[in-house]
DRENMARPA-419282 format. One record per residue (C-alpha): x, y, z. Coordinates in nm, 3 decimals, padded with zeros to 5 digits, m for minus. Layout:
BEGIN
R         x         y         z
R         X         Y         Z
...
***
This chain:
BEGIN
R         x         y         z
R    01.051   m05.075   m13.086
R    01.225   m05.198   m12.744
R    00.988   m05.250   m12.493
R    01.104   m05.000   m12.223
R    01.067   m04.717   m12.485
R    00.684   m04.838   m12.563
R    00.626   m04.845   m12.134
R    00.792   m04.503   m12.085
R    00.553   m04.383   m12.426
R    00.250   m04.502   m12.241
R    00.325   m04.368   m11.923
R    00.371   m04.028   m12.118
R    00.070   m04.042   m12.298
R   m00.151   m04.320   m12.187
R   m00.392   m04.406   m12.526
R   m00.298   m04.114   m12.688
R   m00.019   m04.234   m12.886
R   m00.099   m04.525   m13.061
R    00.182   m04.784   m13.100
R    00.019   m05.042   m13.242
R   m00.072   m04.853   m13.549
R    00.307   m04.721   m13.557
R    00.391   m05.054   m13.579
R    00.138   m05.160   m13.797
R    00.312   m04.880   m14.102
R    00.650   m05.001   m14.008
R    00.521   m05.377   m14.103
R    00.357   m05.282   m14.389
R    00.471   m05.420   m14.753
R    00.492   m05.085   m14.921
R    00.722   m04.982   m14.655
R    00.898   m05.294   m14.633
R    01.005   m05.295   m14.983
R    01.171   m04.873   m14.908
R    01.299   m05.016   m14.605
R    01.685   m05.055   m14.744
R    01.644   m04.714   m14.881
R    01.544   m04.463   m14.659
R    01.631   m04.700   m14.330
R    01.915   m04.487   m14.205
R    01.643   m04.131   m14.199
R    01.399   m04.370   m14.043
R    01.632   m04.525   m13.761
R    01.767   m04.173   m13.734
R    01.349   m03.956   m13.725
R    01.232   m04.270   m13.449
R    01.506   m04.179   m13.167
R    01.437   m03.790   m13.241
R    01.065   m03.875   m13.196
R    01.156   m04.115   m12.919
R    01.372   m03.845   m12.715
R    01.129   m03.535   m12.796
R    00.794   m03.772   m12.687
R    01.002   m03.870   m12.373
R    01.093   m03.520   m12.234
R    00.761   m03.382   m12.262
R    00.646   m03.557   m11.936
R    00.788   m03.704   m11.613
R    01.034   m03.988   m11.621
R    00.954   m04.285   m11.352
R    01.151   m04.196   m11.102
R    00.965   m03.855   m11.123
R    00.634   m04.095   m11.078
R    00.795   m04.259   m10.846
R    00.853   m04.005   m10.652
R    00.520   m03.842   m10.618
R    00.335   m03.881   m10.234
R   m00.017   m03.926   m10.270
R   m00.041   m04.107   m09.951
R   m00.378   m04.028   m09.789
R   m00.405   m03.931   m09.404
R   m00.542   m04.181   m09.198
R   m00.873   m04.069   m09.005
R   m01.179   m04.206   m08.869
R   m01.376   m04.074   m09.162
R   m01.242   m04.254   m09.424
R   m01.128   m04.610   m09.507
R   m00.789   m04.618   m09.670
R   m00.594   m04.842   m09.922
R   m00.395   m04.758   m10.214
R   m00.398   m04.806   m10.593
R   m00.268   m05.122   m10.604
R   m00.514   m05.294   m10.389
R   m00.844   m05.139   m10.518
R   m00.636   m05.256   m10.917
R   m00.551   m04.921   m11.023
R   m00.197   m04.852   m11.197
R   m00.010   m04.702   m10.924
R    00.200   m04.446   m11.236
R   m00.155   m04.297   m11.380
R   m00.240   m04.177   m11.044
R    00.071   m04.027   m10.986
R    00.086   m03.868   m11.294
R   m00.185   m03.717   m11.181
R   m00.072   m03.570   m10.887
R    00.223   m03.449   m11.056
R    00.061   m03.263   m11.300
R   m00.156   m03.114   m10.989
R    00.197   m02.987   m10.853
R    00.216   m02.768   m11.116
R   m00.155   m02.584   m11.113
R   m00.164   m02.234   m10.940
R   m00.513   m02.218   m10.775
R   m00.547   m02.635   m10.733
R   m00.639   m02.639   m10.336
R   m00.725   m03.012   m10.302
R   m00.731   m03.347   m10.508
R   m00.907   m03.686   m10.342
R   m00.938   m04.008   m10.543
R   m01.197   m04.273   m10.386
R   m01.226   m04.642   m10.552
R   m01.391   m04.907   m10.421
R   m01.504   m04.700   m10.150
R   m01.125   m04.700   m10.025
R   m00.965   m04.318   m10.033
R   m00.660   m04.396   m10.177
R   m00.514   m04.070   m10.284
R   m00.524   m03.725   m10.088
R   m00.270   m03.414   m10.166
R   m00.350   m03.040   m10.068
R   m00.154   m02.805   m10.290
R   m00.120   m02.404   m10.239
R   m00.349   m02.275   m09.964
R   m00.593   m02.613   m09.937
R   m00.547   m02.811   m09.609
R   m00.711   m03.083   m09.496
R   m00.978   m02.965   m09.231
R   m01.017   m02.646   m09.465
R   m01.368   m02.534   m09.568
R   m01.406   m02.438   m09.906
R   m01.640   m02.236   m10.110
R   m01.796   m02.472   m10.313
R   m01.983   m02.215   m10.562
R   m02.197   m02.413   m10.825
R   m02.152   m02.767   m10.683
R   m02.352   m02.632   m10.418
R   m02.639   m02.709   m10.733
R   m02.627   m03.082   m10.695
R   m02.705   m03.094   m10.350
R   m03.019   m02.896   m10.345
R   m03.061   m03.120   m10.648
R   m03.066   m03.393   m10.408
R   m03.276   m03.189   m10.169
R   m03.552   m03.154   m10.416
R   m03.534   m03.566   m10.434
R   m03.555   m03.547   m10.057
R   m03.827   m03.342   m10.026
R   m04.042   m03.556   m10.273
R   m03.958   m03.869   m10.129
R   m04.102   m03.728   m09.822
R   m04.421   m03.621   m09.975
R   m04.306   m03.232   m09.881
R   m04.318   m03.204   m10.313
R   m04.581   m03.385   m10.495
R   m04.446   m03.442   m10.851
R   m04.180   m03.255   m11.028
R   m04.457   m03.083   m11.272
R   m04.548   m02.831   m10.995
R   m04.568   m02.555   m11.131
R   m04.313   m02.281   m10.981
R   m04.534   m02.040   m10.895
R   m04.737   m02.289   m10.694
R   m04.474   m02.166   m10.418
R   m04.508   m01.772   m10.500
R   m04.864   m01.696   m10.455
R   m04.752   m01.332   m10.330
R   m04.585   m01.270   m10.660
R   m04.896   m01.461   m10.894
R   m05.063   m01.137   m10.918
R   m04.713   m00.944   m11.057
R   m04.692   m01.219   m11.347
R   m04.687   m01.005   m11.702
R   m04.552   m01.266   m11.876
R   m04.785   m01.562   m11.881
R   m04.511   m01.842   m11.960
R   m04.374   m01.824   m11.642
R   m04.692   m01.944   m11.530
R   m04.633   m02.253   m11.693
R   m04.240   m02.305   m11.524
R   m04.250   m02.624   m11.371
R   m04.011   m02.758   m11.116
R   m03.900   m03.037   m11.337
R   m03.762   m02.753   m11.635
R   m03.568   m02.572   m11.369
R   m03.355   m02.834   m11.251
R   m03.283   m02.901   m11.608
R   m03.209   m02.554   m11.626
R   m03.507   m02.546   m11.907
R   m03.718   m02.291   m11.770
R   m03.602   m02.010   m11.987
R   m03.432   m01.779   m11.709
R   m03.109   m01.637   m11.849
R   m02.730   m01.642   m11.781
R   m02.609   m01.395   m11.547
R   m02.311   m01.398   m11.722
R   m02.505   m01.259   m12.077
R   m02.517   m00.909   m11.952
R   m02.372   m00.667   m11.693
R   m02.720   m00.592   m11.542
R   m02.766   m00.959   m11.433
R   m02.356   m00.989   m11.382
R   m02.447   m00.698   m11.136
R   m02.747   m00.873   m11.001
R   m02.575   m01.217   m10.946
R   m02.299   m01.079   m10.684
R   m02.566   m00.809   m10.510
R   m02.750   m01.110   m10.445
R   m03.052   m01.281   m10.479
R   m03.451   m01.261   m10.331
R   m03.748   m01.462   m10.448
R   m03.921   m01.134   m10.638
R   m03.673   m01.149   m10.923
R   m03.842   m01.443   m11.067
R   m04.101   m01.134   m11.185
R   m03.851   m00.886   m11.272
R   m03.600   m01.126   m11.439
R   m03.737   m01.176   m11.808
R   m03.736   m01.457   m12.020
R   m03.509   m01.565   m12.260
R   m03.688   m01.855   m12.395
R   m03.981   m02.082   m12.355
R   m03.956   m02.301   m12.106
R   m03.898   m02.638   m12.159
R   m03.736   m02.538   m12.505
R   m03.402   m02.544   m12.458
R   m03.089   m02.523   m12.224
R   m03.005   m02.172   m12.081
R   m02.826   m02.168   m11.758
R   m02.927   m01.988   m11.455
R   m02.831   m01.940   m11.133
R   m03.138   m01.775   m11.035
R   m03.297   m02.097   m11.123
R   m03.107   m02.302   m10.875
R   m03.144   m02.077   m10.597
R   m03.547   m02.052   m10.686
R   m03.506   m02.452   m10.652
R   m03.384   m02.434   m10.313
R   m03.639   m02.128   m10.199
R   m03.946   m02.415   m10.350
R   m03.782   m02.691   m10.131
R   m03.767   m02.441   m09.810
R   m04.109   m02.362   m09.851
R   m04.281   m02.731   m09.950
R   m04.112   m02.849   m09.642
R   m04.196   m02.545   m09.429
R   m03.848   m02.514   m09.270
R   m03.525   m02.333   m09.416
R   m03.300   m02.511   m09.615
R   m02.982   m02.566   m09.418
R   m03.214   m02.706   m09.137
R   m03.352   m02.940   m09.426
R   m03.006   m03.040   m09.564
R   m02.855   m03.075   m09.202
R   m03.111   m03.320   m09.049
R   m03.192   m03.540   m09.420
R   m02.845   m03.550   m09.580
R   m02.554   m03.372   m09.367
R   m02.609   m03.500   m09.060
R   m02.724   m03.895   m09.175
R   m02.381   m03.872   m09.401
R   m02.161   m03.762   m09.123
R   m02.009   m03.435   m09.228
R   m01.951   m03.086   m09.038
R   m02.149   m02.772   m09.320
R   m01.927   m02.466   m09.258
R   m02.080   m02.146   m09.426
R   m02.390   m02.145   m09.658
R   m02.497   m01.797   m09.746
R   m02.787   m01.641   m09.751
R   m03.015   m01.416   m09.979
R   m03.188   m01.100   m09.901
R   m03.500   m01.260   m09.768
R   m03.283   m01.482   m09.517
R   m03.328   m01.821   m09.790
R   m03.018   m01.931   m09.815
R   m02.916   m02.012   m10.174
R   m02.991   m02.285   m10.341
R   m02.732   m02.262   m10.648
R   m02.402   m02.125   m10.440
R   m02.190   m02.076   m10.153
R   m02.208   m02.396   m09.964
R   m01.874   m02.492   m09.802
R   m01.748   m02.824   m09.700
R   m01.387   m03.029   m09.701
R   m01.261   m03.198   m09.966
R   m01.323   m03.525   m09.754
R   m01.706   m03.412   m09.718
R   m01.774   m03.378   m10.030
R   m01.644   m03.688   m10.144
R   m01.896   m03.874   m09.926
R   m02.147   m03.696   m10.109
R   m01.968   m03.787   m10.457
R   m01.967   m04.165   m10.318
R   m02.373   m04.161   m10.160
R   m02.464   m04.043   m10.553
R   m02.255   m04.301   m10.711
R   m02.431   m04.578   m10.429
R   m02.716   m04.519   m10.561
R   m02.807   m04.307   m10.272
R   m02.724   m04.492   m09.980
R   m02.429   m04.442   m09.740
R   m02.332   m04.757   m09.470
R   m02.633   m04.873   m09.532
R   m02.927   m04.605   m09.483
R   m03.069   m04.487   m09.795
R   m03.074   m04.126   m09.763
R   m03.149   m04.051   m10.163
R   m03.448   m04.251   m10.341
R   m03.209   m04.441   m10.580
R   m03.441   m04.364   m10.883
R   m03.413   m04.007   m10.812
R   m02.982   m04.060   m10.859
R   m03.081   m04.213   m11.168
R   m03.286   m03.951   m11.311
R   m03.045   m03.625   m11.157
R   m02.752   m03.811   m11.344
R   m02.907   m03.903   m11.676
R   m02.884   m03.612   m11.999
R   m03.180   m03.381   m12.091
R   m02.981   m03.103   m12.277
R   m02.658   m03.199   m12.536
R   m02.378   m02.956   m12.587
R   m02.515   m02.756   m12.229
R   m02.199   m02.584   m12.267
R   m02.097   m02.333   m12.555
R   m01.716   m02.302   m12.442
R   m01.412   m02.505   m12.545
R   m01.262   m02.628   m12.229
R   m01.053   m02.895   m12.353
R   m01.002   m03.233   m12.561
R   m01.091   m03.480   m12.281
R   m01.405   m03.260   m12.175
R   m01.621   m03.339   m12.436
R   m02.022   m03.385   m12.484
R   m02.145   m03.172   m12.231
R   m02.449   m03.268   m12.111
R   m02.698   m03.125   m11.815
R   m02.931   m03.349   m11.594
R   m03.077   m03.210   m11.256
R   m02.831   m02.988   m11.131
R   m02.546   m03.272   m11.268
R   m02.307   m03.203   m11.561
R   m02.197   m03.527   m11.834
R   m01.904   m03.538   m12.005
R   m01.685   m03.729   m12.232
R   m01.366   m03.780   m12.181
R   m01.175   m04.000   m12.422
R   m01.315   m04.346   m12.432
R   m01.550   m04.286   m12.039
R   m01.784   m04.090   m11.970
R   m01.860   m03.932   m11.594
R   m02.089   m03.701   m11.438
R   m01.955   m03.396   m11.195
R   m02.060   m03.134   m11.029
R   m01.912   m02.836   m11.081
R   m01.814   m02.482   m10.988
R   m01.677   m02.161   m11.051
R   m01.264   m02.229   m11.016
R   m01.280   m02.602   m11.106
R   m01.429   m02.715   m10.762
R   m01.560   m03.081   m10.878
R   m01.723   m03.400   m10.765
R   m01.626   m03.649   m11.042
R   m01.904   m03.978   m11.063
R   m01.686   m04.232   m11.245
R   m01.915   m04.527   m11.225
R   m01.709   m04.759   m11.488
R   m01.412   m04.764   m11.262
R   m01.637   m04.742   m10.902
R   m01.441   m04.396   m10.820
R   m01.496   m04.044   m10.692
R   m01.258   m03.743   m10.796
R   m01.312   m03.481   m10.576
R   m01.109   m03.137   m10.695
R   m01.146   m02.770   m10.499
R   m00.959   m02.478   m10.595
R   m00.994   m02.087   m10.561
R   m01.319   m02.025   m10.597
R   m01.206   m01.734   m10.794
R   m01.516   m01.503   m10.559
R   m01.644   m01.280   m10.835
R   m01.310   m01.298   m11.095
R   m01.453   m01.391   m11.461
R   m01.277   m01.316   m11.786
R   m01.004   m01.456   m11.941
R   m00.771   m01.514   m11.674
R   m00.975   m01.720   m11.431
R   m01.162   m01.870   m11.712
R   m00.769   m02.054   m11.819
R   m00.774   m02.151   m11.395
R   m01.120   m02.292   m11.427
R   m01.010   m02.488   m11.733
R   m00.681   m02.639   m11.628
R   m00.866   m02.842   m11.331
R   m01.098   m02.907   m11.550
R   m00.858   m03.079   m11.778
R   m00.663   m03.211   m11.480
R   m00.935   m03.456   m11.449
R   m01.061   m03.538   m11.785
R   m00.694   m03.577   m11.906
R   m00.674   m03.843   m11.619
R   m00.984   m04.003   m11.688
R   m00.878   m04.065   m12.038
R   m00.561   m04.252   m11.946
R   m00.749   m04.499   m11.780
R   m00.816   m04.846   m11.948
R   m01.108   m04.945   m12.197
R   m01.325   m05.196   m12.099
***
C-alpha cells in the first residue's frame, strides 16, 4: 500500500481504520501461499475499497481549504495548530464537518492556553450571547466551591434543608431530611427527571421556586443512585444565595465573572426572584472558554486562584457510571457525573464537559492541555426526536474529533 493512499486513509479516518493490521493479513503465510491465485480479485477489491474509503470524506485540498483562523482581540492570546504541535488537517477536519451542522452557532479550540481555532456558523457571531442552558450547572458547581472556600458553606454534608427552615415543618417525607448538599451536586439526592413525565415537563418551563423541593416527590433514596434533576441544580444555587446572604449573580459577578474578565448577559430568574442555579446563563463563546481553561488550571486564571484547586479535582472526578441512559454516539462513551461535570470516553481519551440542551459544551481535555468550547441553538423548550438528532450531532462533532487525536 503506497504511502499517499495510507496518509489520505488517515486523514479520512484518523485510528479508525487500522492499516497496520491490513497489512499484517496481506503478510501473512496462509495468504501468501493464495497470493498467485486469487491476486488479480485482491489487486482489483483494494482500489474499490481504496476509492469508496476515499470519497467518504474531504480530500486535502478540501482541508486545506478550511479558515479556522481566530480573530485577534485583547481577550485572547492567539497561535495556531502548528505552534502549540497539533496536526494542522485534524483540526480542519473538524471545522469542516462543523460546516455542515444546522444549529452549530460557534466552535473555539484553546491549547496551550493559545486560541488557535475560532469559526461561527449559522446565526453565532462573535460578541453574541448565548443561552447556555445546562452548562449553566458547572458554574454554580463552582459557586458552591466558592462559597465553601469562603467559609459562607461549612462542609458539603449540610443537610439541604439546613437552608429551608420555612419549608422544615411541610416535610412528609422524612428522607428529604437527610438530602445533603454533597448528593445534589452529584445529582444523588433522589429528585426526578423533568423529562420522566409531562407534569414535571410542565413544571420545568413554568419555572421554578424553592417550595417544590416539598411538593416534588422522590424517586429514590438519596445517595442511592444517579437520577438527574434540574430542580436539584437550581436548589444548589438557591443554598449558595442564601449561605452567602446575597443573590447569586451578585455572588458569581464579584468571585468568578468579574476576577476572570468576562461581560454575563442574561441569567434568569425563578418565581421567588433566585435566579437559577441549573439554566439560562448566557455568555460568548470566548467567555466561556476562559471558564473551560480556569477549570482545566486547576482553578486559577493569570495567576489569582479564583477556584480552591482541590475543589476542580473533586467537581471533575466520577461518582455515578453510565449517568446517561441514551445512545448518543460511538466516541461518547462511559458517561460519567461528578459535581455538576459530565465524563466521557471517547476512543482512546477521556474528557470532562459541561453540557446543555442543543450541544452547548465546555470540553476539559487535560491529556492534550485544550478547551473545546461548542454553542448551538439552545433548542428553548424543543425535545423529542428531532432536536434530540441536533443535540447529538455536536455532541459527536467533538468526541469524533477527540478520537482522531494521537495516543500517548
Amino acid at each position: 500500500m503506497g504511502e499517499r493512499a495510507k496518509e489520505l486513509l488517515k486523514l479520512q479516518f484518523g485510528k479508525r481504520l487500522r492499516l497496520d493490521l491490513l497489512e499484517h493479513i496481506v503478510s501473512c503465510p496462509l495468504f501468501r501461499s493464495k497470493w498467485r491465485r486469487h491476486s488479480f480479485l485482491l489487486f482489483t477489491g483494494v482500489i474499490l475499497i481504496l476509492s469508496m474509503l476515499v470519497g467518504c470524506g474531504p480530500s486535502i485540498k478540501d482541508l486545506e481549504a478550511v479558515d479556522y483562523t481566530p480573530l485577534s482581540r485583547d481577550d485572547w492570546k492567539v497561535s495556531t495548530p502548528e505552534e502549540q504541535g497539533l496536526d494542522p488537517m485534524l483540526v480542519a477536519e473538524l471545522y469542516y464537518n462543523a460546516v455542515k451542522l444546522e444549529t452549530i452557532y460557534s466552535l473555539l479550540v484553546v491549547k496551550n492556553g493559545y486560541l488557535i481555532a475560532e469559526g461561527y456558523f449559522n446565526e453565532g457571531s462573535i460578541d453574541q450571547k448565548d443561552r447556555l442552558q445546562s452548562v449553566t450547572k458547572s458554574y454554580t458547581s463552582a459557586l458552591v466551591g466558592i462559597a465553601l472556600e469562603q467559609g459562607c458553606l461549612s462542609s458539603l454534608d449540610q443537610k439541604m434543608l439546613d437552608f429551608f427552615p420555612e419549608l422544615a415543618d411541610q416535610i412528609t417525607d422524612p428522607r428529604k431530611k437527610q438530602i445533603t448538599i454533597r448528593q445534589m451536586l452529584q445529582m444523588r439526592a433522589g429528585y426526578p427527571w423533568e423529562e420522566s413525565t409531562s407534569e414535571l415537563f410542565e413544571m420545568l418551563y413554568h419555572g421554578f421556586r424553592p417550595s417544590l423541593l416539598v411538593e416534588v416527590p422522590l424517586v429514590s433514596d438519596p445517595g442511592t443512585q444517579f437520577e438527574y434533576s434540574n430542580l436539584t441544580s437550581h436548589l444548589v444555587g438557591v443554598i449558595v444565595a442564601r449561605a452567602c446572604e446575597t443573590d447569586l449573580k451578585s455572588f458569581a459577578q464579584q468571585n468568578l465573572f468579574a476576577p476572570l474578565g468576562v461581560e454575563m448577559g442574561d441569567w434568569i430568574q425563578d418565581w421567588e426572584g433566585y435566579y437559577n442555579g441549573h439554566a439560562d446563563l448566557h455568555f460568548t463563546a470566548r467567555d466561556m472558554a476562559k471558564f473551560g481553561l480556569l477549570y482545566l488550571n486547576d482553578g486559577e486564571y493569570q495567576g489569582n486562584q479564583l477556584v480552591a484547586a482541590d475543589w476542580v479535582h473533586d467537581s471533575l472526578q466520577t461518582y455515578s457510571e453510565n449517568a446517561w441512559k441514551y445512545s448518543v454516539g460511538r466516541n461518547f462513551r462511559d458517561i460519567g457525573y461528578g459535581y455538576q461535570w459530565w465524563s466521557v470516553r471517547a476512543g482512546d481519551h477521556r474528557y470532562n464537559l459541561a453540557w446543555g440542551h442543543g450541544g452547548q459544551q465546555i470540553v476539559l481535555l487535560e491529556e492534550f492541555d485544550m478547551v473545546i468550547v461548542v454553542t448551538a441553538d439552545p433548542l428553548f423548550a424543543q425535545h423529542g426526536g428531532g432536536a434530540w438528532s441536533h443535540e447529538k450531532a455536536n455532541l459527536n462533532l467533538v468526541g469524533d474529533f477527540i478520537n482522531s487525536l494521537p495516543s500517548e
